[in-house]
N, C-alpha and C positions, 0 to 999 in steps of 0.2 A: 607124533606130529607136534613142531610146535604151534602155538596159538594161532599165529596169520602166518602163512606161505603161499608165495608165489609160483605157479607152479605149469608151463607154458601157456602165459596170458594171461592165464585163471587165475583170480583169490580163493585161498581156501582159510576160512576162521572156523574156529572152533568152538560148538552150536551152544555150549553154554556160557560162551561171552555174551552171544546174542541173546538168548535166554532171561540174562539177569539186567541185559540191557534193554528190554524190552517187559521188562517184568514178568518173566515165565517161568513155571517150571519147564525143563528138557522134553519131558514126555507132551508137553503140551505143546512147546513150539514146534515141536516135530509133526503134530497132527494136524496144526492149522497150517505150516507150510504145504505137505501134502495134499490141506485143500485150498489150498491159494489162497491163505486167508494173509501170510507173512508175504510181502514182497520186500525188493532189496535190488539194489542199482549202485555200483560203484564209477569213479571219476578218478581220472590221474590228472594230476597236477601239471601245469606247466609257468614257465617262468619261471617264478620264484620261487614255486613250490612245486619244482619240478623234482620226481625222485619219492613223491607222496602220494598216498591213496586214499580217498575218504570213500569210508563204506557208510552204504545209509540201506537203515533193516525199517518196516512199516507193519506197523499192523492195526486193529480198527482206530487206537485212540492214542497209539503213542510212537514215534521216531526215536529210533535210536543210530546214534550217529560217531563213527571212531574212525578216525586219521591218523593214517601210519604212515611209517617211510619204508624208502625200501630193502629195508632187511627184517621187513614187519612188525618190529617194534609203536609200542603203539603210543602216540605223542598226546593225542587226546581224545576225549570220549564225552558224548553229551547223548542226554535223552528229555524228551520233552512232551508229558502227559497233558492231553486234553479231556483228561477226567469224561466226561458221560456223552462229549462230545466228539463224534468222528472226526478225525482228519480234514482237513479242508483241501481241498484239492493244489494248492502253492503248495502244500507241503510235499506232495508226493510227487516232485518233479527233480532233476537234476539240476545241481547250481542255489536251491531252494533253501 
C-alpha cells in the first residue's frame, strides 16, 4: 500500500503517518481509535483546489492535519498541540 490511496470514494493513509502526526506510538493509536478517542473527517477541494484532499485526524489535545492531491502525494502537513488543554470545539469541525 502506498501511503494515501484512494480507493472507491474512500481515503485510505497509513496509520503511522497519522501516528507520528499526532504524536503516537501505532499500538497506541490503534487502541484509542477503537475507543473513539482518535476522530478524523476529510474535505475535497474545489475550485482552485480542486483535485485535493485535506485529511484532519483529532485526538484529546492535538490536530493533525495533511493535504494531498490526487495521486496522494502529500503537499503538506501540519499539527497543532494544545498541551494539557483539550481541543476546543472550532477545532473539531470541517473547514476549521
Amino acid at each position: 500500500m502506498k501511503p494515501i490511496e484512494f480507493e472507491n470514494g474512500a481515503v485510505q493513509i497509513d496509520a503511522s503517518i497519522v501516528a507520528k502526526g499526532l504524536g503516537l506510538t501505532l499500538p497506541l493509536l490503534q487502541k484509542e481509535m477503537r475507543a473513539g478517542k482518535i476522530t478524523s473527517f476529510a474535505e475535497r477541494g474545489v475550485d482552485a483546489d480542486s483535485g485535493r484532499h485535506r485529511l484532519t485526524f483529532l485526538s484529546e489535545h492535538r490536530r493533525f492535519r495533511v493535504v494531498v492531491d490526487e495521486t496522494g502525494a502529500i503537499i503538506q502537513r501540519s499539527a497543532v498541540d494544545f498541551g494539557d488543554s483539550l481541543l476546543p470545539k472550532s477545532v473539531r469541525k470541517a473547514g476549521g
